[in-house]
C-alpha positions in Angstrom: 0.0 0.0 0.0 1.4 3.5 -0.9 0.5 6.3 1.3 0.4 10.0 -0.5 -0.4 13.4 1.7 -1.8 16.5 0.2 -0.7 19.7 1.0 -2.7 22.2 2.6 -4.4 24.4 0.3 -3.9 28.0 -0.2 -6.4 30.4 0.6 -7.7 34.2 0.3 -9.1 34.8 3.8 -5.9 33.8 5.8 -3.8 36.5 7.8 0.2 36.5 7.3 0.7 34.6 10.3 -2.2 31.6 9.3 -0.5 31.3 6.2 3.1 31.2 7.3 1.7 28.2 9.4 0.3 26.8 6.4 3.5 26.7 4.7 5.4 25.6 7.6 3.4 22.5 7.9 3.4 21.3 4.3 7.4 21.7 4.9 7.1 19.3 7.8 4.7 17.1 5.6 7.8 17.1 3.1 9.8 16.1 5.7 8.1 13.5 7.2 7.2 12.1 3.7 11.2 12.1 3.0 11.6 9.9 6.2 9.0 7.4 5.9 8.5 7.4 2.2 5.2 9.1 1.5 4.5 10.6 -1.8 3.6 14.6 -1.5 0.9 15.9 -3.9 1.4 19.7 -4.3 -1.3 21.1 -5.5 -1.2 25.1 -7.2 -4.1 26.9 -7.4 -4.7 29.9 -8.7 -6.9 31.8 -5.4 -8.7 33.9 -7.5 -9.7 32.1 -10.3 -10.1 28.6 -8.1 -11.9 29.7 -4.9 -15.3 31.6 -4.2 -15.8 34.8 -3.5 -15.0 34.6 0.1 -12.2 33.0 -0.7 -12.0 29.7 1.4 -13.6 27.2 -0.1 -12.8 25.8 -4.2 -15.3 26.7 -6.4 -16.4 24.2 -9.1 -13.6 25.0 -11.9 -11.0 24.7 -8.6 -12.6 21.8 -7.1 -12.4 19.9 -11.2 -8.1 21.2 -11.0 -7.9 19.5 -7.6 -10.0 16.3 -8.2 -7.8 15.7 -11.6 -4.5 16.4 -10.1 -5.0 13.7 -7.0 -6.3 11.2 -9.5 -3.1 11.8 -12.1 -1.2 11.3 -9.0 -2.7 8.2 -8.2 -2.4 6.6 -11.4 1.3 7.2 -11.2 1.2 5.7 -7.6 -0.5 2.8 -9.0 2.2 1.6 -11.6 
């Protein structure tokens, strides 16, 4: 069984400091995913063309980028 994480999404609605976390973790997912051998899907978004208008959540054009770039990534996995 392969195991893959995702990184954390950007977003439009996050302060500075809530995105600065953001980063940091997906940097300690790299990490971890280094040391145990865990594929890392990063996923680019373009905030705001891919989110609503609030900017938090993918809207339908985002959520079609996302959903085709995990699957492409599992195909790989799977060969």
């Amino acid at each position: 069984m392969k195991i893959s994480f995702v990184e954390i999404l950007a977003r439009n609605d996050l302060s500075n400091y809530n995105n600065s976390k953001r980063i940091a973790i997906n940097i300690q997912l790299k990490e971890l995913r280094q040391k145990n051998n865990i594929d890392f899907a990063e996923m680019k978004i373009k905030n705001k063309s891919m989110l609503d208008r609030k900017g938090l959540h993918l809207n339908f054009r985002g959520q079609d980028k996302i959903a085709r770039s995990i699957f492409k990534h599992s195909v790989r996995c799977l060969n």
